[in-house]
N, C-alpha and C positions, 0 to 999 in steps of 0.2 A: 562605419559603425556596425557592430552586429545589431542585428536584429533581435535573433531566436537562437539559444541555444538550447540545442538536444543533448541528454545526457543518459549514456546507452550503457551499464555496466554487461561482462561478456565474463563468463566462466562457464568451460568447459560443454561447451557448443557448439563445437565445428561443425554439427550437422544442417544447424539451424541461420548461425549467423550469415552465411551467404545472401538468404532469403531476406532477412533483414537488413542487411545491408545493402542490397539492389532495391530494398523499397527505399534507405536512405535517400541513393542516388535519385529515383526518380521525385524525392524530395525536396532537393538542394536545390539553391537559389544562392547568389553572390552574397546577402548578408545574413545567409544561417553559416550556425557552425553547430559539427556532430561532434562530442568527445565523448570518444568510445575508450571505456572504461575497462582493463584488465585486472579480471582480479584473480591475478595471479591462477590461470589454469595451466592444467597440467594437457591440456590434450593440442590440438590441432591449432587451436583459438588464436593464439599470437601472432603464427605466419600470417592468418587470415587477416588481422587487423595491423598486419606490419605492411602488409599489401593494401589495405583499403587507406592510411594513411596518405599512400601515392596516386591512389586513382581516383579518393571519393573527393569530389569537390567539398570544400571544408571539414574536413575531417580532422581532430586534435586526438592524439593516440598516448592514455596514460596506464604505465602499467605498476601495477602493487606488487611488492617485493614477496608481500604474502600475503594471504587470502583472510580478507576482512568481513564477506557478507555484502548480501546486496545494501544496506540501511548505507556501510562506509563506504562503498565504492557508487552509492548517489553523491554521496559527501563529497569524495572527491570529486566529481564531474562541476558537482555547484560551486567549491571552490575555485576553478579552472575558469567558469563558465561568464563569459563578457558581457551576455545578449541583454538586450532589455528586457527581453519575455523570455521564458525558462518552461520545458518540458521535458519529458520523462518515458523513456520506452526500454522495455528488457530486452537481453540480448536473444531472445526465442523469438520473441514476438514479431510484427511487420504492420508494415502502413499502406493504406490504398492513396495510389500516386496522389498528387500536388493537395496531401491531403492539410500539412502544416501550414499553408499559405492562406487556405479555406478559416484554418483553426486562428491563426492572427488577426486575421481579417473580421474575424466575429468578436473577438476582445477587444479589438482598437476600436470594430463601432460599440460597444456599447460600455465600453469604458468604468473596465470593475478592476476588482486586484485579481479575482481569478475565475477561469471559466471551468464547469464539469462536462463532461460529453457521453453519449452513449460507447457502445462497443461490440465488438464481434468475437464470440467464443468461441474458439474451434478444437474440436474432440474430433481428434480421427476426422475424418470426409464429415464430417456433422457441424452444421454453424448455427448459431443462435446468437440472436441480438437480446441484447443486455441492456437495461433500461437504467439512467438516473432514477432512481427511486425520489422523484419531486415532479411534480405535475407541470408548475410554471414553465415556461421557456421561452429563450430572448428578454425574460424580467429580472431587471437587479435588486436582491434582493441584500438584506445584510446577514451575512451566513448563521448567526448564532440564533438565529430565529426559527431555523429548520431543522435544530437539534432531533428537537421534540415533535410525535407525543412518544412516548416511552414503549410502546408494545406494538409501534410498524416500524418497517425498513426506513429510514431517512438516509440523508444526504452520509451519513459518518459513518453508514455501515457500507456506503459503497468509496472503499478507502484504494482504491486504486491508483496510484501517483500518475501511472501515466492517461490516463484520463479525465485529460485537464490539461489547462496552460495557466501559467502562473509571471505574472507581475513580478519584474526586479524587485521591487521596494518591500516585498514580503519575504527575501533572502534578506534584505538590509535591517528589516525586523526582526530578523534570529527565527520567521518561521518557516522556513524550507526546508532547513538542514532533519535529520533523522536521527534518532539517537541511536548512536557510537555502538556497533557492535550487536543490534541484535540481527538475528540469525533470521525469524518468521514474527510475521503482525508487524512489519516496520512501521505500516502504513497506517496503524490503528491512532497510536498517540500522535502524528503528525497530522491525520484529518481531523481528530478534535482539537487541536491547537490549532488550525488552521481557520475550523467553524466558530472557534470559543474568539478570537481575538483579530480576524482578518475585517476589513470593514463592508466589503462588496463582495457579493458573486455573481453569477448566473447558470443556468443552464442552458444546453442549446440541443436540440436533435441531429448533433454531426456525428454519421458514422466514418471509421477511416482509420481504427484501429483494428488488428485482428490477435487478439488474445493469444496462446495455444495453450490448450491445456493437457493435462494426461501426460507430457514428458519426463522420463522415468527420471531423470536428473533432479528434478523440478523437486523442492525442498512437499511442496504441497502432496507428494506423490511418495515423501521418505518418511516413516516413522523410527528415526531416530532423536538421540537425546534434543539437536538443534530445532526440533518442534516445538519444547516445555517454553522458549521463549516468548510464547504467547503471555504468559504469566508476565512477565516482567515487563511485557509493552502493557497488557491491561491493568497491572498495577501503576504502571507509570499515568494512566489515563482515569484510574480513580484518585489520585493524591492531587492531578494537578486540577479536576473538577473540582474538586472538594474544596480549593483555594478559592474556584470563583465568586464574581458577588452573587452569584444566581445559585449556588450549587444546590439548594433545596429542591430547585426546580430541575436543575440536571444530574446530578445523581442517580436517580431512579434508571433513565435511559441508559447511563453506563453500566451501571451493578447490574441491572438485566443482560445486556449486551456481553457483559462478562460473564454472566452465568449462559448465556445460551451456548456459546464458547468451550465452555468447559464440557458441558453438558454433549456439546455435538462432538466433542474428542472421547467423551467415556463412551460414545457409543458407538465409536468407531475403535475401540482400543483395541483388536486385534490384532492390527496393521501395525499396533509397533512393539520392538522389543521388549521381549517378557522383564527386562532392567529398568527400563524407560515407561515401561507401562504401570511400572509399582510405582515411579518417583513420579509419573503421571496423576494419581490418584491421590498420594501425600500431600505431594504442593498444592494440587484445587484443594482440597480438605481445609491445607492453611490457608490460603487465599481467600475462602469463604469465612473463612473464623476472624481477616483480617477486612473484609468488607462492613462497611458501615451497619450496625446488625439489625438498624428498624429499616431501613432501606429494601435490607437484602429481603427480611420477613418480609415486605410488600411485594415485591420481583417475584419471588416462590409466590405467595398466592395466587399472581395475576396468573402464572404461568398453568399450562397445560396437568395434566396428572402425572401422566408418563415422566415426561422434563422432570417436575418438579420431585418427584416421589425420589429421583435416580439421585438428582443434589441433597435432597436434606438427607437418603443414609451416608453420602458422600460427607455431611456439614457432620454429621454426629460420628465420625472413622475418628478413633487417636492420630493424630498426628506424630507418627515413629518416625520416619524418616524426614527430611525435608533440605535439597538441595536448591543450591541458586541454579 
């Protein structure tokens, strides 16, 4: 029986994936399995993984005919994926050896649907350890309790999939999968679906991730058009609050959350194309005309001057253009 499966999608990385993959191997154990995910690159990337398929101890090698995004090419991995426990790492990223065994071994004792873990950032020769924004640790808690309060970092704003191990039966509940296609914030509507409806977590202080950031590939590093899909994951993550039986009490924390979002892209808008940066400005404008509007008036007051001042001329723009 599998154990753990790892679900690694790989575009257009030949630099990186080596690294990552030698942290696999020093990973592996007889009932993990890796499915290393192609989606569809155009560079080095295949050979690489047409070769780790023979040499990495469980290694499952799936490749997409055409290039889906990271959201479809986790999709596919989960689909594939046998383990009883399911995690998640990109194809840039890397692990500190026999670090999955450590991370099972934490969830089997304390016995939740799924665990957060801390992380290691790396910019250039620079690391920084990255905190679970939640105090408790080794405490089960039940996730939809640490939503809130609405104007600190909690558990949903650190939406990182691969930090974490996740329980089968939370795939067998339709909450794993990512919705189909987007490009950037996959992770946004899938960790509030994950805190709004999973029944157990925890947090633990394991380091044994190591992030990398700054890679010019890296969607987080491209200002073009496939960034605006922030919009359509934090739309996706006010409709489906909005349904809950709490949504009075959660709302506030999403509409905030989406407005700081927007807020922290208008203020970096010089990074993206002078096209992208008009249809930028458009859709938040609609976005905010489409947020619940006593909600939103609460979120702007709490918020700072600067922030705020930048959204409400942003709320009061005509809406001329407006692309999906």
């Amino acid at each position: 029986m599998v154990k753990l499966s790892v679900i690694v999608p790989f575009y257009n990385v030949q630099t990186y994936a080596p690294d990552t993959l030698r942290s696999l191997r020093a990973n592996a154990r007889e009932d993990f399995e890796f499915i290393l995910v192609d989606d569809c690159a155009t560079d080095g990337t295949p050979e690489i993984l047409e070769r780790a398929e023979r040499d990495l101890p469980g290694a499952v090698y799936v490749r997409h005919e055409q290039n889906g995004g990271l959201a479809t090419a986790r999709n596919t991995g989960l689909d594939a994926a046998r383990g009883e426990y399911l995690t998640f790492l990109d194809g840039d990223d890397w692990l500190a050896p026999g670090y999955y065994a450590q991370l099972l071994s934490a969830i089997e004792e304390l016995d939740c649907d799924f665990l957060r873990t801390d992380h290691v950032q790396c910019t250039g020769r620079a690391r920084t350890i990255h905190r679970v924004p939640h105090g408790l640790r080794n405490v089960v808690m039940n996730p939809r309790d640490v939503i809130l309060p609405a104007d600190r970092s909690t558990s949903v704003d650190y939406a990182y999939a691969w930090a974490g191990i996740y329980h089968r039966r939370l795939a067998d509940q339709g909450l794993l999968h990512f919705t189909h296609g987007l490009r950037t914030a996959e992770d946004r509507p899938w960790i509030w679906k994950l805190h709004r409806e999973a029944r157990s977590f925890a947090v633990v202080g394991l380091l044994g991730v190591f992030y990398r950031r700054g890679v010019a590939s890296s969607l987080t590093q491209i200002g073009d058009v496939r960034q605006l899909d922030f919009i359509r994951a934090f739309d996706q993550v006010i409709e489906e609050t909005a349904r809950d039986q709490d949504a009075d009490a959660l709302l506030p924390k999403a509409v905030r959350t989406y407005c700081a979002i927007i807020s922290h892209h208008l203020g970096n808008i010089e990074r993206f194309e002078p096209t992208v940066a008009r249809k930028l400005r458009s859709m938040s404008a609609a976005a905010m005309k489409r947020m619940p509007q006593d909600v939103l008036k609460e979120a702007l007051d709490s918020m700072d001057y600067e922030r705020a001042a930048r959204l409400r001329r942003l709320k009061r723009r005509p809406v001329t253009e407006v692309a999906a």
